[in-house]
C-alpha positions as CSV (number, residue, x, y, z in Angstrom):
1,X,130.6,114.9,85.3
2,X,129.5,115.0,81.7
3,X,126.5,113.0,81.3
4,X,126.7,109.1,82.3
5,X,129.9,108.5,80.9
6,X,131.4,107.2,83.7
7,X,133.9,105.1,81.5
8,X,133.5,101.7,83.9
9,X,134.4,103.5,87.4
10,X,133.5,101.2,90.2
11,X,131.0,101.7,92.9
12,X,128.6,99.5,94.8
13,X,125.4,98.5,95.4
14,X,125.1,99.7,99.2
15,X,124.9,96.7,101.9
16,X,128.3,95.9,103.7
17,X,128.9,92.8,106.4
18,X,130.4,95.1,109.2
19,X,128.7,96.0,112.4
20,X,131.4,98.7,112.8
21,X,130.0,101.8,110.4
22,X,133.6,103.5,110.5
23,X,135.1,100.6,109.4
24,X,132.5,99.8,106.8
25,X,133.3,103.4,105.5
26,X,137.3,102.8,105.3
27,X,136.6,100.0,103.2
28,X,134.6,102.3,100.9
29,X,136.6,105.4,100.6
30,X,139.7,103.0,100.4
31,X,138.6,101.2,97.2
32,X,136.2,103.5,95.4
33,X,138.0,107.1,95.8
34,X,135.8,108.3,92.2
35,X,132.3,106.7,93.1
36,X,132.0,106.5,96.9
37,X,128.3,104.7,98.7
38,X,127.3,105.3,102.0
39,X,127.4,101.9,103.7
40,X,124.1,99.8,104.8
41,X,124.7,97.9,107.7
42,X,121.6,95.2,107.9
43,X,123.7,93.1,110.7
44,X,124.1,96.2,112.9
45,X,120.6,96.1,113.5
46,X,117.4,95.1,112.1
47,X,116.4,98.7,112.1
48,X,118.9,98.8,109.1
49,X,117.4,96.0,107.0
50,X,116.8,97.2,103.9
51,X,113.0,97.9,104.6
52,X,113.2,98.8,108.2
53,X,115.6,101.4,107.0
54,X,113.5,103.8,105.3
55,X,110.2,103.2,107.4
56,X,110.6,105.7,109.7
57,X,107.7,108.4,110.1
58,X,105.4,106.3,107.7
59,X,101.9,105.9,108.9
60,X,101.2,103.3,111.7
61,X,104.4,101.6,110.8
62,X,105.5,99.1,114.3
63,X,109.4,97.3,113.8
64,X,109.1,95.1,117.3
65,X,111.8,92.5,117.0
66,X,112.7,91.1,113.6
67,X,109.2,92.4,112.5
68,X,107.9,95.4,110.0
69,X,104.5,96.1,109.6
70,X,101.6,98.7,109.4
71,X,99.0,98.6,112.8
72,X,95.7,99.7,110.7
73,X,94.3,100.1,114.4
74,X,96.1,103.2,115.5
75,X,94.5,106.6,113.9
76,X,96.8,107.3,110.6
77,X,94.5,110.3,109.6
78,X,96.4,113.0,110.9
79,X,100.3,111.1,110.6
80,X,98.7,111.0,106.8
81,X,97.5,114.5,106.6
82,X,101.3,115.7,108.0
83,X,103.1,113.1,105.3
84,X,100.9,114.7,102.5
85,X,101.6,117.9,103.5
86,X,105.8,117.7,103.5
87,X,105.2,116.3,100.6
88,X,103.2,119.0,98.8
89,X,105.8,121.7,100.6
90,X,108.5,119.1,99.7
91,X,110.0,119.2,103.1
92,X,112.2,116.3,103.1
93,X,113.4,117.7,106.5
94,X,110.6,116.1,107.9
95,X,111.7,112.7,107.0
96,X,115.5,112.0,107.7
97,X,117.2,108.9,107.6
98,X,118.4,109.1,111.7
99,X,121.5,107.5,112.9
100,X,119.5,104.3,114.6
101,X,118.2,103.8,111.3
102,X,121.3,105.0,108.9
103,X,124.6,104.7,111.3
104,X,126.7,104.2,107.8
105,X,125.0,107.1,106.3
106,X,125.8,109.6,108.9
107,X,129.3,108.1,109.5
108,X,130.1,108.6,105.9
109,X,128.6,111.7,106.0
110,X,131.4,112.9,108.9
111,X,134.1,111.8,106.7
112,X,136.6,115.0,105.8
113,X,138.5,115.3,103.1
114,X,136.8,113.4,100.5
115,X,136.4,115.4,96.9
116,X,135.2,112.5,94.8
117,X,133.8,112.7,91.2
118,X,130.5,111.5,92.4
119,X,128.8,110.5,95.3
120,X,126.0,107.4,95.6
121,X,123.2,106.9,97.7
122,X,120.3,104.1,97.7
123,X,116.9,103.8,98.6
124,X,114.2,100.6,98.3
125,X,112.5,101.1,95.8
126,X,108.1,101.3,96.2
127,X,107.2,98.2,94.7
128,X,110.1,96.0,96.8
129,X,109.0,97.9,99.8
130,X,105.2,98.0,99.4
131,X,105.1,94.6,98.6
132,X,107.3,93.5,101.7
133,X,105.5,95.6,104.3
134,X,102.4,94.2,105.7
135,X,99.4,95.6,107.5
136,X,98.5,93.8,111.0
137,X,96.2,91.5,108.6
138,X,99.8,90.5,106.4
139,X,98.4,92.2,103.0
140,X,101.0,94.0,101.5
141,X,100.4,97.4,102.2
142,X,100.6,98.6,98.4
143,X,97.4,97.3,97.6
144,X,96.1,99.2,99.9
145,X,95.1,102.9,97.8
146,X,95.5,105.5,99.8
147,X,98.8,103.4,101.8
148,X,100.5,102.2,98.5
149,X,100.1,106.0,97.6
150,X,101.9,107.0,100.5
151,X,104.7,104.9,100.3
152,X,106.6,106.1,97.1
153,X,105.8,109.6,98.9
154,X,107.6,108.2,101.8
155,X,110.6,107.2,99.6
156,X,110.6,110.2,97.7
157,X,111.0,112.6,100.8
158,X,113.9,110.3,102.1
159,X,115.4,109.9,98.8
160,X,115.2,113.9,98.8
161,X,116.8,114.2,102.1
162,X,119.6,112.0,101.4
163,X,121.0,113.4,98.3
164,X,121.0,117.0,100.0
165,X,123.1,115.6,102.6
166,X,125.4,113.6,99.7
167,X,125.3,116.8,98.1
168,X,127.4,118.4,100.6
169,X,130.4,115.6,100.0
170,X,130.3,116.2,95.5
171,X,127.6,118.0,93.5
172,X,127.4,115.2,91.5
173,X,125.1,112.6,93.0
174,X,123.5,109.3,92.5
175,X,120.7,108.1,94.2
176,X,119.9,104.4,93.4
177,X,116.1,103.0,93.8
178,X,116.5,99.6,94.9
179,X,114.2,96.8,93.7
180,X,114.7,93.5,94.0
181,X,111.2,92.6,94.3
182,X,110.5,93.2,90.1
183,X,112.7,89.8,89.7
184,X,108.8,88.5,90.6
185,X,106.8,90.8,88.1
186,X,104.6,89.0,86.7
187,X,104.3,86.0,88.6
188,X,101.4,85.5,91.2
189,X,102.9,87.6,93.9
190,X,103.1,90.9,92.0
191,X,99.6,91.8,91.0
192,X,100.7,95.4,89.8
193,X,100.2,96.6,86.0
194,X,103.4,98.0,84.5
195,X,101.9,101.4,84.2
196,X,101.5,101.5,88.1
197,X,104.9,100.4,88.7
198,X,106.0,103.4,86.5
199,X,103.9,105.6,88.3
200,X,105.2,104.5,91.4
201,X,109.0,104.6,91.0
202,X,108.7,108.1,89.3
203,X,106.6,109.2,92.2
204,X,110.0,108.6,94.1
205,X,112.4,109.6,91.0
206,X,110.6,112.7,91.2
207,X,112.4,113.6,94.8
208,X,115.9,113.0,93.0
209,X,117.5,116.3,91.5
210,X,120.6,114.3,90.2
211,X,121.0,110.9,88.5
212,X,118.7,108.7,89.6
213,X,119.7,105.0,89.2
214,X,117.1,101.7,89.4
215,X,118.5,98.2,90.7
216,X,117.5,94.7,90.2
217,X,119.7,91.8,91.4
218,X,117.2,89.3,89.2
219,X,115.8,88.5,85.9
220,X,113.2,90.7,85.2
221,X,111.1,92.8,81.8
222,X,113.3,95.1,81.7
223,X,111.1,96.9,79.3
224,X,109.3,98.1,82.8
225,X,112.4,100.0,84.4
226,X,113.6,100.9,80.9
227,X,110.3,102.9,80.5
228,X,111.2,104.7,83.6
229,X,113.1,108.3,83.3
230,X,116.4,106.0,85.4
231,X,119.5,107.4,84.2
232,X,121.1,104.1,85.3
233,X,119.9,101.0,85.0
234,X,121.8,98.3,87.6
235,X,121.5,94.5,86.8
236,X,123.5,91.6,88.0
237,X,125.5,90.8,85.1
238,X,127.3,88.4,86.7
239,X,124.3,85.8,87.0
240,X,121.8,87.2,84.2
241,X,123.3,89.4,81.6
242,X,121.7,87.0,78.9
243,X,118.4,88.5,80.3
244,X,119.0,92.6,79.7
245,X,120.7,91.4,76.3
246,X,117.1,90.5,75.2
247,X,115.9,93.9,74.9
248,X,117.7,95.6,72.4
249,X,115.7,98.1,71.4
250,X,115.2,99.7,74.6
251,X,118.6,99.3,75.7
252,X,119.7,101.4,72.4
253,X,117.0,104.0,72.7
254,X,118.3,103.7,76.6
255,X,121.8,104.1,75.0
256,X,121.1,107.1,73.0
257,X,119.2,109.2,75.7
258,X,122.8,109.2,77.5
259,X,121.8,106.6,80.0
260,X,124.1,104.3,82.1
261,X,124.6,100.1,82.6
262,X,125.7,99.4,86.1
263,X,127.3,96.3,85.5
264,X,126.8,93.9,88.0
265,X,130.0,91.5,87.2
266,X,131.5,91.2,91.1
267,X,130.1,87.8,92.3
268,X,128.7,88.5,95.8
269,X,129.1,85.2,97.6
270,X,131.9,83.7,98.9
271,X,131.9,80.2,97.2
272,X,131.6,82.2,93.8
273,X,134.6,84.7,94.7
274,X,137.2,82.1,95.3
275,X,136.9,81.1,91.9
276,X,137.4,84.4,90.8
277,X,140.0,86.5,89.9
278,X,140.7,89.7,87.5
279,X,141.5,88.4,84.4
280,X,138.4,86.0,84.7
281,X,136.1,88.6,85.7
282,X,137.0,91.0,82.6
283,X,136.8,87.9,80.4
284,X,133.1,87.4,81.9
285,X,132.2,91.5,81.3
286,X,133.3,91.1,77.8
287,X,131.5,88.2,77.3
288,X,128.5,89.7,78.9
289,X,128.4,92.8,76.6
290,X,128.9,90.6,73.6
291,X,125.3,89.6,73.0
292,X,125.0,93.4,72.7
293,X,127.5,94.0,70.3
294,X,125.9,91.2,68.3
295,X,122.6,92.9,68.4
296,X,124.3,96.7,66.9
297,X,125.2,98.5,70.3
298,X,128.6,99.3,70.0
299,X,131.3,98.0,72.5
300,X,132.7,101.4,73.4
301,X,129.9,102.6,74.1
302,X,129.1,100.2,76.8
303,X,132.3,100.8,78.1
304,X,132.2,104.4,77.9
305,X,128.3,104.5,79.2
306,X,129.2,101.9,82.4
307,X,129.9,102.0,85.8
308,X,131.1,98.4,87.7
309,X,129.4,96.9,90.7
310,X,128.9,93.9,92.5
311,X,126.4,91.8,91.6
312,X,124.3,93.3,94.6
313,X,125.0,94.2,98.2
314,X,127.6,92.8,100.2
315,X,126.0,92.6,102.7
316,X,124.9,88.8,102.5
317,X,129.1,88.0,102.3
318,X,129.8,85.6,105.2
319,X,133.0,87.7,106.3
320,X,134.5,91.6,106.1
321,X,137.5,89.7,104.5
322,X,135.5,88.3,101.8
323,X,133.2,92.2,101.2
324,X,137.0,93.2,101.1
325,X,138.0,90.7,98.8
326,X,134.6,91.8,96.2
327,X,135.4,95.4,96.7
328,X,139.7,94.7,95.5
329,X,138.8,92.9,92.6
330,X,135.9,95.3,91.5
331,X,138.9,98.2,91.7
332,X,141.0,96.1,89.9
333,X,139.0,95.1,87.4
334,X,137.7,99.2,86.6
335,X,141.7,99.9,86.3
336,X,141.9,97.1,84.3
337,X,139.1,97.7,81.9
338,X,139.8,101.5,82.1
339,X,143.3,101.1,80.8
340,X,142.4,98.7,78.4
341,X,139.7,100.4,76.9
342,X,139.3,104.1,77.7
């Protein structure tokens, strides 16, 4: 795969409406045979929700119910001490993704015969996750020193773990770092500098031997994950292109360091979808890109340095006819866009 130019190939985001993982998975392979995900399945179980998911083996973490959250009165000195030291001997081994936690991941994983060009994993991000996950006193646990420092170690061993697994399915991986939670930088509820969120996903970037991507489904300063080392950046361009079109500058320098646009464009709610349909959605990419163009980044490029995506998971979609529905018109609309422009 040379570079990021991935020439508008579809792929997703990661969440899916099924309960089933195998049928989640035929839905994948079946529409994106180029840039296959492993399927999250948040309505399996709540161990799957997005920050459930990757909790396992942290520190005094307790999931009773519908509930995630750090119990500061259990001993997390020596659970510490072992986290610290996988991740000084980088043993991601330590810290798998199990099948209560993962069923899609390891169901994907048992899939034969695949050879695609790439292969794409996810992972929430520190900042979404630290800021999400409480202590038993409901501060979020990244203000907490020595427990917001452990959490991007967390993610990086889990991250690290799950591309050598993908690895085994194409050499070429993606891993994307989730985070929804920067669509509130800056506000009140997100009391972190932008240097710290740096420091934080490239804590976890650091765990990533292939391309690492970073997603938010929200308007955001995109300066902040632009400043990262992501080789992809993932916005929902269906809902807030206008916003990533404000920072020129960084998305040329972006641009010219061979980095990648996911392009959100693939609606990811029923109401919306209904209203959609090929033509419209390739009309609403172009007219996404054109504040670009306007600004000197060249169209081809963007097509040539894009990948297509939903707008973000599927996994809020009402139905597994409607995730089926988004996932059709994203493959559509890559063949379409592919034969148009590449």
């Amino acid at each position: 795969m040379p570079d990021t130019e991935f020439g508008c190939l579809p792929t997703v985001i990661g969440s899916m409406p099924h309960t089933d993982p195998s049928e989640a998975c035929s839905q994948v392979i079946h529409y994106l045979n180029d840039i296959p995900a492993w399927p999250q399945l948040p309505r399996r179980s709540f161990l799957e929700n997005m920050y459930a998911q990757f909790s396992q083996g942290f520190p005094g973490v307790v999931i009773e119910e519908n509930r995630i959250y750090v119990d500061r009165s259990q001993d997390l000195d020596k659970p510490l001490e072992k986290l610290y030291a996988a991740y000084l001997e980088n043993d991601s081994d330590k810290y798998p993704l199990s099948s209560d936690y993962a069923a899609g991941l390891h169901s994907f994983l048992a899939l034969n015969n695949l050879s695609p060009l790439a292969v794409k994993g996810q992972i929430t991000g520190p900042v979404t996750w630290g800021l999400t996950v409480t202590d038993d006193s409901r501060r979020a646990i990244i203000y907490d020193d020595v427990l917001g420092d452990a959490v991007a170690k967390l993610l990086r061993l889990k991250a690290s773990w799950q591309e050598k697994k993908l690895s085994q399915i194409s050499r070429n991986t993606i891993i994307f770092v989730d985070e929804p939670y920067m669509a509130a930088f800056g506000s009140v509820g997100v009391l972190l500098s932008k240097e710290r969120i740096i420091s934080l996903l490239e804590e976890v970037f650091g765990g990533i031997s292939g391309l690492k991507g970073v997603h938010c489904c929200g308007n955001t300063d995109w300066s902040v994950l632009l400043g990262t080392s992501a080789d992809i950046l993932s916005f929902d361009a269906y809902n807030y292109a206008q916003s990533l079109s404000l920072y020129p500058t960084e998305i040329k320098e972006f641009l010219a360091k061979k980095g990648a646009i996911a392009w959100g464009i693939i609606p990811n709610d029923e109401e919306a979808l209904a209203k959609e349909t090929v033509t419209s959605l390739k009309d609403r990419l172009e007219e996404a890109m054109a504040p670009f163009t306007r600004k000197g980044i060249h169209f081809k490029q963007l097509i040539k340095q894009g990948l297509l995506t939903p707008s973000c998971g599927l996994g809020s979609i009402a139905t597994e006819e409607a995730a089926a529905q988004a996932l059709e018109l994203l493959a559509e609309l890559s063949v379409k866009i592919r034969k148009r422009y590449n």
